[in-house]
C-alpha positions as CSV (number, residue, x, y, z in Angstrom):
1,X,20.1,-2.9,10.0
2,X,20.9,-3.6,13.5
3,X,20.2,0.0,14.4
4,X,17.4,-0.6,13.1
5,X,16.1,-3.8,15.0
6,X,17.0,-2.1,18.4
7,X,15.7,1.2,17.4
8,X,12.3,-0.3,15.6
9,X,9.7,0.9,18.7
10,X,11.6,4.4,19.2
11,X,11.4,5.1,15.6
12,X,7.7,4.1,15.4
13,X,6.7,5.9,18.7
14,X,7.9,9.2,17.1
15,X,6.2,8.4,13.8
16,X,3.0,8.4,15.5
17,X,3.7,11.1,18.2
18,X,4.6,13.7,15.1
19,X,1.5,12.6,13.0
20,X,-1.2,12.7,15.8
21,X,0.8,16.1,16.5
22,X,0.2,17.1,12.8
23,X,-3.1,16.2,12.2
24,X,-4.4,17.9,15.2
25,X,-3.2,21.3,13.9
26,X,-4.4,20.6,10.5
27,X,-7.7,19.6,11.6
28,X,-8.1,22.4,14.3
29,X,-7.6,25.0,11.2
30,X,-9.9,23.2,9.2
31,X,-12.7,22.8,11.4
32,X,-12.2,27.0,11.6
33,X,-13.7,27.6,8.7
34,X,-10.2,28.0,6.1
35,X,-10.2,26.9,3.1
36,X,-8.9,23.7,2.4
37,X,-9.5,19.8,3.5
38,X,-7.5,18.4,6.4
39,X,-4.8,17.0,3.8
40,X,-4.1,20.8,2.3
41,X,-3.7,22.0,5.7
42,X,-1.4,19.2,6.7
43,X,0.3,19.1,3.1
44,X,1.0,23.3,3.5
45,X,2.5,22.9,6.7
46,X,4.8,19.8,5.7
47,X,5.9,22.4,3.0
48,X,7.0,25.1,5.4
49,X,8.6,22.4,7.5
50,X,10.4,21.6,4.8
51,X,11.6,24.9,3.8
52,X,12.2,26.2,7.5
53,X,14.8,22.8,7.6
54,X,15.8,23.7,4.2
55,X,17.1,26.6,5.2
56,X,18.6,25.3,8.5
57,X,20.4,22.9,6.2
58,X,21.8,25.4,3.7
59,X,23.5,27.9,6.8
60,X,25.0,24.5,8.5
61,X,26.2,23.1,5.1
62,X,27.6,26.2,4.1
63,X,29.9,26.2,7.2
64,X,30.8,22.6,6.7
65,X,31.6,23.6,2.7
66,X,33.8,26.4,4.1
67,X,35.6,24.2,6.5
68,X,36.1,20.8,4.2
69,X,37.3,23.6,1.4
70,X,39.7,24.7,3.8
71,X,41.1,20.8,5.0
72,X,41.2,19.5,1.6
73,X,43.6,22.6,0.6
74,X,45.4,21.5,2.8
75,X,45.6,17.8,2.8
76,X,43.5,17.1,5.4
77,X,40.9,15.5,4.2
78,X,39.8,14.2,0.8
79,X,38.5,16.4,-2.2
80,X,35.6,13.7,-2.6
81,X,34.0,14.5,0.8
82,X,33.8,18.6,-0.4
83,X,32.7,17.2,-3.5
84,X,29.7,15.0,-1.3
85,X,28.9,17.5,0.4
86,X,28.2,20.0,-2.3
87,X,26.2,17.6,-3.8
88,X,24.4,16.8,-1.5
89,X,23.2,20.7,-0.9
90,X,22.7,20.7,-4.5
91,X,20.1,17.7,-4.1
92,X,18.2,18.8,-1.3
93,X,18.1,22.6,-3.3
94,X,16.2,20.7,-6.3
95,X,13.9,18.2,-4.2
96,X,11.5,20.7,-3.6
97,X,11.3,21.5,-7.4
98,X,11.4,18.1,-8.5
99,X,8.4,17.1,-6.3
100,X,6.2,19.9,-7.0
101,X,6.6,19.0,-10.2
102,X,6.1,15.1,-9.7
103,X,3.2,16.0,-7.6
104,X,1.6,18.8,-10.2
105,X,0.2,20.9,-8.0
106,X,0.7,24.0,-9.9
107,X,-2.3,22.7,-11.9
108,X,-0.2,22.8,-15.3
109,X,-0.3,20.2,-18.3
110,X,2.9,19.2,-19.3
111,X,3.8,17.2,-22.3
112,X,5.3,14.3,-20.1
113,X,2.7,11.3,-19.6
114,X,2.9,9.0,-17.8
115,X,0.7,6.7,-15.6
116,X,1.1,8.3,-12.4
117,X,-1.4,11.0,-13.2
């Protein structure tokens, strides 16, 4: 919390630098004649963002798998940090799933209803 509180301006600062940064882009392709509104563009390009990091993620975590692996065989460090870890790269490998299906924008029914839709 105290990071925080002496971090609150920094934090917002880069908020509003990234977004003003985004929405440029998105509404420099729309005004070009692509299909789309501002929000697809800017939605399709938060999507390869977050695959490009995804993927960042996956080759660091992969090394830091490898080494925990290697310190908790032998004594090192404890099995429950591998075990984090691992988890952790299984949760970020189903958050893309999980929101395109939260978000529906396949265009598919589904049987499950609820009130978000």
């Amino acid at each position: 919390m105290k990071f925080l509180k002496n971090n609150i301006c920094s934090i917002m600062m880069m908020a509003l630098v990234f977004s003003v940064a985004m929405i440029g882009d998105a509404s420099a392709q729309a005004g070009l004649g692509q299909s789309g509104s501002v929000f697809q563009v800017a939605g399709n390009k938060l999507l390869q963002l977050f695959n490009d990091s995804k993927m960042i993620l996956f080759i660091i975590g992969g090394f830091g798998l490898i080494a925990l692996a290697f310190q908790a065989i032998f004594g090192k460090v404890k099995w429950a940090w591998f075990a984090a870890l691992a988890f952790g790269l299984a949760v970020i490998a189903a958050a893309g799933a999980v929101i395109k299906y939260a978000s529906n924008t396949d265009g598919n029914t589904s049987s499950f209803n609820d009130s978000l839709h």
